[in-house]
C-alpha positions as CSV (number, residue, x, y, z in Angstrom):
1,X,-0.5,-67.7,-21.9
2,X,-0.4,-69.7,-24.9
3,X,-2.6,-72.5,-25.6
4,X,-4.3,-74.6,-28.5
5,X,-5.2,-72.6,-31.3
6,X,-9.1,-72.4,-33.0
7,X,-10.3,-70.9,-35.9
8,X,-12.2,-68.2,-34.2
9,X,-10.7,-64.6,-33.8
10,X,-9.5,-64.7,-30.5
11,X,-5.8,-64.2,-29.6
12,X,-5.2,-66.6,-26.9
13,X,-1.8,-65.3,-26.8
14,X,-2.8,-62.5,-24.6
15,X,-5.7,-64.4,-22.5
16,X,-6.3,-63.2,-19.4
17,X,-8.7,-66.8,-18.7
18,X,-5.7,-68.6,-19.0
19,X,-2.5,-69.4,-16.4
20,X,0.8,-68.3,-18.1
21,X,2.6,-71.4,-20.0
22,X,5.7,-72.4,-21.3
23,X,7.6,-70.1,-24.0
24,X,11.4,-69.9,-24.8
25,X,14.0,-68.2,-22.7
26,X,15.0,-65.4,-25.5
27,X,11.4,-64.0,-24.7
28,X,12.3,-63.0,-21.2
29,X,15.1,-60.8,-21.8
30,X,13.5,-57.9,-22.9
31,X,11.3,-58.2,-19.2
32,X,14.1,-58.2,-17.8
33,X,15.2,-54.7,-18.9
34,X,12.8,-53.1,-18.2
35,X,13.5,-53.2,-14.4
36,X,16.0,-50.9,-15.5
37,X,13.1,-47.8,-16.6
38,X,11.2,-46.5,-13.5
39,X,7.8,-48.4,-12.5
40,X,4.7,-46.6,-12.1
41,X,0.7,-47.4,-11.8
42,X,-1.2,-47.6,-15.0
43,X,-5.1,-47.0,-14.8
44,X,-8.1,-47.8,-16.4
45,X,-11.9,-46.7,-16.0
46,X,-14.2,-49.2,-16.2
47,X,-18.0,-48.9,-15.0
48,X,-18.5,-45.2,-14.0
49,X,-21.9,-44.7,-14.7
50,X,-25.4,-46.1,-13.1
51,X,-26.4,-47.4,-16.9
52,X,-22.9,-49.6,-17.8
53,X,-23.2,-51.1,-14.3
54,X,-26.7,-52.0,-14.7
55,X,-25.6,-53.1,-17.9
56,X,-22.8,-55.5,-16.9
57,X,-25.3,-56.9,-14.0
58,X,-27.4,-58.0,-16.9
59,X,-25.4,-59.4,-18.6
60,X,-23.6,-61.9,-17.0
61,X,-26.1,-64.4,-16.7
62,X,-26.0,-67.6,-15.1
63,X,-25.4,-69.6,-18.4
64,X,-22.7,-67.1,-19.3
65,X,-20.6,-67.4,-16.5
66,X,-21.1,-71.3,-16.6
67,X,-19.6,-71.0,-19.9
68,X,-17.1,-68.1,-19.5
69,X,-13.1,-69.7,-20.6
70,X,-15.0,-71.9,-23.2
71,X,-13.4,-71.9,-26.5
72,X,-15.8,-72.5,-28.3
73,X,-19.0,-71.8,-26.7
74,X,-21.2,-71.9,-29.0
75,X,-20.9,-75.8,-29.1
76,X,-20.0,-76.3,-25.5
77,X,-22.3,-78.4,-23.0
78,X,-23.0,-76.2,-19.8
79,X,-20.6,-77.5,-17.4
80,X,-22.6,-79.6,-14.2
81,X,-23.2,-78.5,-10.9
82,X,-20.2,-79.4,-8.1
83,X,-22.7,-80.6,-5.5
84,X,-20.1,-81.9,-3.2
85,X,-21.7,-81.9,0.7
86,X,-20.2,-79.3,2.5
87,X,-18.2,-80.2,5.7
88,X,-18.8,-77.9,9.1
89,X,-15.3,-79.5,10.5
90,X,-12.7,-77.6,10.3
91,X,-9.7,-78.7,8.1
92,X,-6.3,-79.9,10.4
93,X,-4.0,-77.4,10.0
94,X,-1.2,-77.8,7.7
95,X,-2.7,-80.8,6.0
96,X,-1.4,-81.1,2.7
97,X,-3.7,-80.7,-0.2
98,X,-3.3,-81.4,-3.7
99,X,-6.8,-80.0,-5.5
100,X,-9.7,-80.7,-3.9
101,X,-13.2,-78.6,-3.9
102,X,-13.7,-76.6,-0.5
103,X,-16.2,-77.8,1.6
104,X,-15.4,-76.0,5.0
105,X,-17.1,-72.5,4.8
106,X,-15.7,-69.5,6.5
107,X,-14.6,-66.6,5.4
108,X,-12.3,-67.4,2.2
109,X,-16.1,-68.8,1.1
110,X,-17.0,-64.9,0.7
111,X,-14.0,-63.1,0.2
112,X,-12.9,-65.2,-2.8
113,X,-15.0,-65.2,-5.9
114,X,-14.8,-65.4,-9.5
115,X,-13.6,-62.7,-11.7
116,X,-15.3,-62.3,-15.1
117,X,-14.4,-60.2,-18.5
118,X,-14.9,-59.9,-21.6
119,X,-12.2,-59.8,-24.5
120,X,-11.9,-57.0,-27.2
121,X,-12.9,-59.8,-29.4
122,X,-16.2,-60.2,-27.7
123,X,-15.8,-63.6,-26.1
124,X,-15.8,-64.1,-22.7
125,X,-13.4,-65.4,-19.8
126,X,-12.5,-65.6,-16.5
127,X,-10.1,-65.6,-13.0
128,X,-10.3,-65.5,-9.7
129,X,-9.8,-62.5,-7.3
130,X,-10.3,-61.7,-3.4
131,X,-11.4,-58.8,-1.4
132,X,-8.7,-57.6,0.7
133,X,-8.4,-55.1,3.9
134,X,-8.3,-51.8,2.5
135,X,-9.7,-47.9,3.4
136,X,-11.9,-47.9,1.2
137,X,-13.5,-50.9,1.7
138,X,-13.7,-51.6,-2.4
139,X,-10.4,-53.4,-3.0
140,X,-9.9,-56.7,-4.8
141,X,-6.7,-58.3,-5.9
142,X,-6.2,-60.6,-9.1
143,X,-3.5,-61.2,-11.2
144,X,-2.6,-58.4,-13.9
145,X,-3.2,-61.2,-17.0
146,X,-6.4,-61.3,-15.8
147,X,-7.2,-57.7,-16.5
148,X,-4.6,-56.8,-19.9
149,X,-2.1,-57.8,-21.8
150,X,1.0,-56.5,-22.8
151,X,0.9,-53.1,-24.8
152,X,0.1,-49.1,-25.2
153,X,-2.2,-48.3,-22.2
154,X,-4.3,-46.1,-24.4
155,X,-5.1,-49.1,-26.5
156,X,-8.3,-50.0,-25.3
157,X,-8.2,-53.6,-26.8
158,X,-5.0,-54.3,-24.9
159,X,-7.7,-54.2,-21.4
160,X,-10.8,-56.7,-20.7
161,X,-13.8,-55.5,-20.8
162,X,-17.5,-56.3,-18.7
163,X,-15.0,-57.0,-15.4
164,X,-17.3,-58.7,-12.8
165,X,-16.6,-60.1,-9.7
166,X,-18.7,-62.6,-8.1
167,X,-18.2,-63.2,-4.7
168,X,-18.3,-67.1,-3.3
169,X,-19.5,-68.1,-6.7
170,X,-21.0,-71.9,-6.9
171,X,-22.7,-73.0,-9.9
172,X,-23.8,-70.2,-11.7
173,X,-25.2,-68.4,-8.9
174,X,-24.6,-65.2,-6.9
175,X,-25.2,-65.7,-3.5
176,X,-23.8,-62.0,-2.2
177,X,-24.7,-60.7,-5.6
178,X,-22.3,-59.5,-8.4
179,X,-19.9,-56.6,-8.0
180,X,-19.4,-54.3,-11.4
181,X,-15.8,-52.7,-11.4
182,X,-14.8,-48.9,-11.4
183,X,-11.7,-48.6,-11.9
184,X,-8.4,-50.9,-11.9
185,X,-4.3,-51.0,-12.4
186,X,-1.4,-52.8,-13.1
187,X,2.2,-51.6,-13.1
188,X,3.3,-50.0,-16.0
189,X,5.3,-52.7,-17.1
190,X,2.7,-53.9,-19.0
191,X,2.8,-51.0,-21.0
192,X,5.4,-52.8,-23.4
193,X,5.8,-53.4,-26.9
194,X,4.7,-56.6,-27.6
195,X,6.5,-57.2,-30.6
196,X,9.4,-57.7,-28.0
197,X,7.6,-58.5,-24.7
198,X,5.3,-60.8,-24.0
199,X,2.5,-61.1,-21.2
200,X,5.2,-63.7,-19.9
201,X,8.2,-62.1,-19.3
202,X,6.6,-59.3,-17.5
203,X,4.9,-61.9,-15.0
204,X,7.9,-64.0,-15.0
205,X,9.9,-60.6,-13.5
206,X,7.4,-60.5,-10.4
207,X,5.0,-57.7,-12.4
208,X,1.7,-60.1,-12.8
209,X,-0.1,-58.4,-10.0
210,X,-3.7,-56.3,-11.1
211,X,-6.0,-54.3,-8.6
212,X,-9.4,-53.5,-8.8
213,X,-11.4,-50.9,-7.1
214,X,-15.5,-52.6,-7.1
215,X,-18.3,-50.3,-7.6
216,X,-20.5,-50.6,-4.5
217,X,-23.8,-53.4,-4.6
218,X,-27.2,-52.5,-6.0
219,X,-28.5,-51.3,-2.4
220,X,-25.4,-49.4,-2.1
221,X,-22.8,-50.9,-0.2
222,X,-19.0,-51.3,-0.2
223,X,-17.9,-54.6,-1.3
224,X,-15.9,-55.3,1.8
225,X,-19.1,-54.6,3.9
226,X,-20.9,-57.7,2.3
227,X,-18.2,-60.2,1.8
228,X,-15.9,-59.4,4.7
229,X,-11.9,-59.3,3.3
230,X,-8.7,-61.2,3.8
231,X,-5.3,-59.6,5.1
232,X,-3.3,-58.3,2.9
233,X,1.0,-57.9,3.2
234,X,4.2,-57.6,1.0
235,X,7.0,-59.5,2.6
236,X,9.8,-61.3,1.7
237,X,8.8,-65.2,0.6
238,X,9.9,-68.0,2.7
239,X,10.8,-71.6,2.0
240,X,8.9,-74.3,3.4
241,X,6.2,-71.9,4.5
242,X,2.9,-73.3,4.6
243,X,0.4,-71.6,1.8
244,X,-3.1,-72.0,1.2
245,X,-4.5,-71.4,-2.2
246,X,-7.6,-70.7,-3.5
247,X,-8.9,-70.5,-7.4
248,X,-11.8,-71.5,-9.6
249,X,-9.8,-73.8,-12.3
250,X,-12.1,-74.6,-15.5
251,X,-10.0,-76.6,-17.6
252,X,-13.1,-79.1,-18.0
253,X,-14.5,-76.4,-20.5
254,X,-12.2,-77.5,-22.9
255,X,-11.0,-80.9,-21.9
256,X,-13.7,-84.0,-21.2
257,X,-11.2,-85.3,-19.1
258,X,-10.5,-82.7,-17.3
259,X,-10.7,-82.5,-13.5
260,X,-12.2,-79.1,-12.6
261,X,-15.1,-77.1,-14.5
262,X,-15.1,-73.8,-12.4
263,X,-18.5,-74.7,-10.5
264,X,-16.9,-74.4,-6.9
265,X,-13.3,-72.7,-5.3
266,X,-10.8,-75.2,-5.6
267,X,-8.4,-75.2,-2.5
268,X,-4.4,-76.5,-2.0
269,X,-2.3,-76.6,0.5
270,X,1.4,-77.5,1.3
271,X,5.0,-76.1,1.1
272,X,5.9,-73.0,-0.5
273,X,9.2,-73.1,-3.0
274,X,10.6,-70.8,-5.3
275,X,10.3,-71.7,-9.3
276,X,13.8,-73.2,-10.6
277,X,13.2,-71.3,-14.0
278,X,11.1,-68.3,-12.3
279,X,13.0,-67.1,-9.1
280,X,10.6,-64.2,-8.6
281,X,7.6,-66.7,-8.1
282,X,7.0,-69.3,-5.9
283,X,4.7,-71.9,-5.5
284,X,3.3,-74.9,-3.6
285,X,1.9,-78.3,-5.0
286,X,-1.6,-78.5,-6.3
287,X,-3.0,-80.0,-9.8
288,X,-4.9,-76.3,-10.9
289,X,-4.9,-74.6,-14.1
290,X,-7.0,-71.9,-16.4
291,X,-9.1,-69.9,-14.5
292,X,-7.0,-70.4,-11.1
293,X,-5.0,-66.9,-12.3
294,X,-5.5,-64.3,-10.1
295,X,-6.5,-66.5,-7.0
296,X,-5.1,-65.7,-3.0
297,X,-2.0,-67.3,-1.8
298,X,-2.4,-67.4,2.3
299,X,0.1,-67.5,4.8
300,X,-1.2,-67.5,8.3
301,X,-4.5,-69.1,7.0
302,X,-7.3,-70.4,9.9
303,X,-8.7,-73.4,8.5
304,X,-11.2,-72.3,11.8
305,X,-12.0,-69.1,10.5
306,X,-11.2,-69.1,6.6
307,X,-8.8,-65.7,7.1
308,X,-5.1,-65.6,6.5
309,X,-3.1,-63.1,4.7
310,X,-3.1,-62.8,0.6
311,X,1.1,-62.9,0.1
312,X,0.7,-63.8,-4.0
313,X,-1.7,-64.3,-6.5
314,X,-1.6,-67.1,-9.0
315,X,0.2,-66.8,-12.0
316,X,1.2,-69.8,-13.6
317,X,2.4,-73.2,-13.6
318,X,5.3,-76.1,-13.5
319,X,5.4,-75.0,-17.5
320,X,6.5,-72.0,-17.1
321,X,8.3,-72.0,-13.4
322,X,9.9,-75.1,-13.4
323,X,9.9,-77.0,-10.2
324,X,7.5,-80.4,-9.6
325,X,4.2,-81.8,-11.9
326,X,1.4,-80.1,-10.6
327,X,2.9,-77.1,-8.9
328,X,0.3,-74.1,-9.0
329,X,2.5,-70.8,-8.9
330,X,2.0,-66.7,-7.3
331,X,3.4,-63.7,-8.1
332,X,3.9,-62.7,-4.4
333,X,3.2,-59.3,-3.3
334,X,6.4,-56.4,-2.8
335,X,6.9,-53.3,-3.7
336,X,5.2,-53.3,-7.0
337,X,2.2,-54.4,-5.5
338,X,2.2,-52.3,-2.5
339,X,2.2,-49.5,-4.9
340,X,-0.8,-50.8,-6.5
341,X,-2.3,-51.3,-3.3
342,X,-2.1,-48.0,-2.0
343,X,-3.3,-46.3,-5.1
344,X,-6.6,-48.8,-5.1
345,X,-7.5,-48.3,-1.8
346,X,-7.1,-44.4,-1.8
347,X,-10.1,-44.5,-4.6
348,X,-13.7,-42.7,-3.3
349,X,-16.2,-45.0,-4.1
């Protein structure tokens, strides 16, 4: 998750805001070992009372999430609006697409939203997550960067803080309002040293995915029951399948020339391949980057509808994976994630 240094305290070594980049080989041995130790779910409360939700709510203002993955905030222009018109036609099926903002409404337009923290340092970031079928109607899946890094559980600077989801975010607005988070998890692999494992090499071994369990809206309702959800499975990847992706990329923050300042979901389409350097993750062509963590990969998608089935979440990039320029790719959802899943949406909310 590397990525230019400043001088201000932040570790972007461990930031959730950002995709996964490049690192050397010798890094992802000690990952690798730990597939020998049993895997189990590692927890973390987050807001469980009426005054920290009300709290978070408040504080994620519009001009804060506008600037959320900035570097440097304190000198950074509030990114413009994405006022692209919106299209009611329905996009061809299987029509390849490299980056592009999405315009055709339907469901993934409320299920998907932007996923916003806070770092033990105090500055603030973000990914993307969606709202998937589930028991208890509260479930959201992201990528696990996006919620820790690599260390002791009990460490409570290793875990984001001020997690808030924000369904169908566009330009600093809420339009189904702002979801607080009670509790969430990630597999215990994360619970490494990192002074021999990085953030990396556990997503690298097929570990990077994170759930979250949403605390329900101000007038008291489950999340699910405002933004509708997305099917969820863990099955086997397949080449050449055709995956839709969704993610709100904000490398403009940092970068003039930049494509993509987070204002709107950013969709891709096309093939789905396996990373040369990263077998465990596969990916499909598109041109996002920091921010896009966490976001849906859809098989079976409805370009009708805007519902297909989350089989990954993003985790990284060409840098990292291998593979083409421009090739955005998931951790896709097995066992590890099932596990995960079935904790989250056993949660009482």
């Amino acid at each position: 998750m590397s990525a230019a240094h400043r001088t201000f305290p932040r570790n972007l070594a461990t930031a959730g805001a950002l995709l996964l980049s490049a690192i050397t080989a010798a890094v992802l041995l000690p990952a690798a070992a730990l597939a020998a130790e049993p895997e189990s779910v590692t927890t973390h409360s987050g807001a469980t009372t009426e005054q920290e939700r009300s709290r978070i709510d408040t504080y994620w203002t519009p001009t804060r999430m506008k600037l959320a993955g900035a570097m440097v905030p304190e000198i950074t222009p509030v990114p413009e609006d994405d006022n692209t018109p919106d299209d009611p036609q329905p996009l061809p099926a299987n029509t390849l697409d490299p980056g592009a903002t999405w315009t055709h409404g339907g469901a993934v337009d409320e299920s998907v939203g932007r996923l916003f923290f806070t770092f033990s340092d105090g500055y603030d970031g973000s990914c993307t997550a969606t709202v998937v079928n589930s028991a208890n109607r509260s479930t959201i899946v992201t990528a696990a960067h996006c919620l820790r890094g690599v260390g002791a559980p009990a460490a409570d600077d290793t875990w984001h803080h001020n997690l808030y989801f924000v369904p169908g975010y566009r330009n600093g607005t809420k339009p189904l309002g702002g979801f607080s988070i009670k509790s969430v998890a990630t597999s215990s692999r994360w619970d490494a040293d990192p002074s021999t494992t990085t953030s990396d090499g556990v997503a690298v071994a097929g570990y990077d995915t994170g759930i979250l369990v949403a605390n329900r809206s101000t007038g008291g309702r489950r999340i699910a029951d405002v933004t509708g959800s997305q099917k969820i499975a863990f099955t086997k990847p397949v080449a050449d399948e055709f995956i839709h992706t969704f993610g709100y990329p904000k490398d403009r923050l940092n970068n003039p020339s930049a494509k993509y300042n987070g204002s709107r979901v950013i969709h891709c389409a096309g093939p789905a391949q396996p990373g040369p350097k990263a077998p465990f993750l596969w990916g499909e062509p598109c041109d996002m980057s920091h921010g896009a963590s966490g976001g849906p990969h859809l098989a079976q998608f409805d370009t009708r509808t805007g519902i297909g089935t989350v089989v990954g979440v993003t985790t990284t990039s060409d840098d990292l994976a291998g593979g083409p320029t421009n090739t955005l790719y998931a951790t896709r959802l097995g066992d590890s994630a099932h596990r995960l899943y079935n904790w989250a949406q056993m949660r009482v909310v």
